[in-house]
N, C-alpha and C positions, 0 to 999 in steps of 0.2 A: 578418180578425178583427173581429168586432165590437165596438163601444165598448160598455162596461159601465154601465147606466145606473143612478145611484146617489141613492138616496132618504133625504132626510134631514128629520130628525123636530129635533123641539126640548123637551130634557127641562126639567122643573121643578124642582128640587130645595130645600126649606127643611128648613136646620140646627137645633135650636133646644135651648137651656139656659135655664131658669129657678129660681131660688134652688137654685142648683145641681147642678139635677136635669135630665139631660137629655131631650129627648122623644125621640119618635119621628121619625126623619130620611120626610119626603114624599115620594115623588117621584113623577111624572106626566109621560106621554109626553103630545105634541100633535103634529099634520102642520101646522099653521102656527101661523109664528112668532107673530103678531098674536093668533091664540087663547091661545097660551099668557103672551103680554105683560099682556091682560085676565084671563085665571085667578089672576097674581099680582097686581096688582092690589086684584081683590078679597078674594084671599087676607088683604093688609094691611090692606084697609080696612073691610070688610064682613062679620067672623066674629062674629054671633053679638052677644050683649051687651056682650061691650066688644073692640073690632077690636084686632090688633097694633099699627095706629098711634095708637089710644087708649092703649093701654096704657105703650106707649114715649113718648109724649107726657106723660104724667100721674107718671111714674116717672123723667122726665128722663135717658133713654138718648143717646146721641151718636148722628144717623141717617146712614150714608153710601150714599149714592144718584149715585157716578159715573160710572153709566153707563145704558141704559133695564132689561139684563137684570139688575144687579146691586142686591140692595138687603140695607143689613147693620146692624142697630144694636146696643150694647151698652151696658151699663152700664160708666161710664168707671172702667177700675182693676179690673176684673172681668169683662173680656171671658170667660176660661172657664166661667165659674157662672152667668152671664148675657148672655146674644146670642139674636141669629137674624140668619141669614145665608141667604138667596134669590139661586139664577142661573136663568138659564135657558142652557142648552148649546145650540147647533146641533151637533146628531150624524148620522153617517152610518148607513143601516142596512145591515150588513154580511150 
């Protein structure tokens, strides 16, 4: 029997509510991880006239960045009505 050889991709997913309104949930496949580490990245830092981490910066959100794929800030006391929350998944393609 042959071993089944199994391809896995790395999804991008960003959550996002602001003054309580929430957006549109992102999401974006990549074949490596490294690609898809730089697309959020820029994601946070490089949208546009004023970046998420402009934004979150200037509006003093709480930022947690525990880990390379994870990145979540909110407004503290108001995480529902205001966040964004980024991973990236390693997934298999089935």
């Amino acid at each position: 029997m042959k071993k089944k050889v199994t391809e896995k991709v790395y999804v991008f997913t960003a959550e996002q509510a602001w003054d309580g309104e929430a957006a549109d949930i992102i999401v974006k496949t990549f074949r490596k991880k490294e690609t898809a580490q730089k697309y959020m990245q820029k994601f946070i830092h490089d949208d546009g006239e004023e970046s998420i981490a402009d934004y979150v910066e200037s509006n003093g959100w709480e930022v947690e960045m525990d880990e390379p794929d994870l990145y979540r800030a909110y407004n503290d006391g108001r995480y529902s009505t205001d966040h964004i929350e980024i991973t990236i998944t390693e997934c298999n393609v089935e």
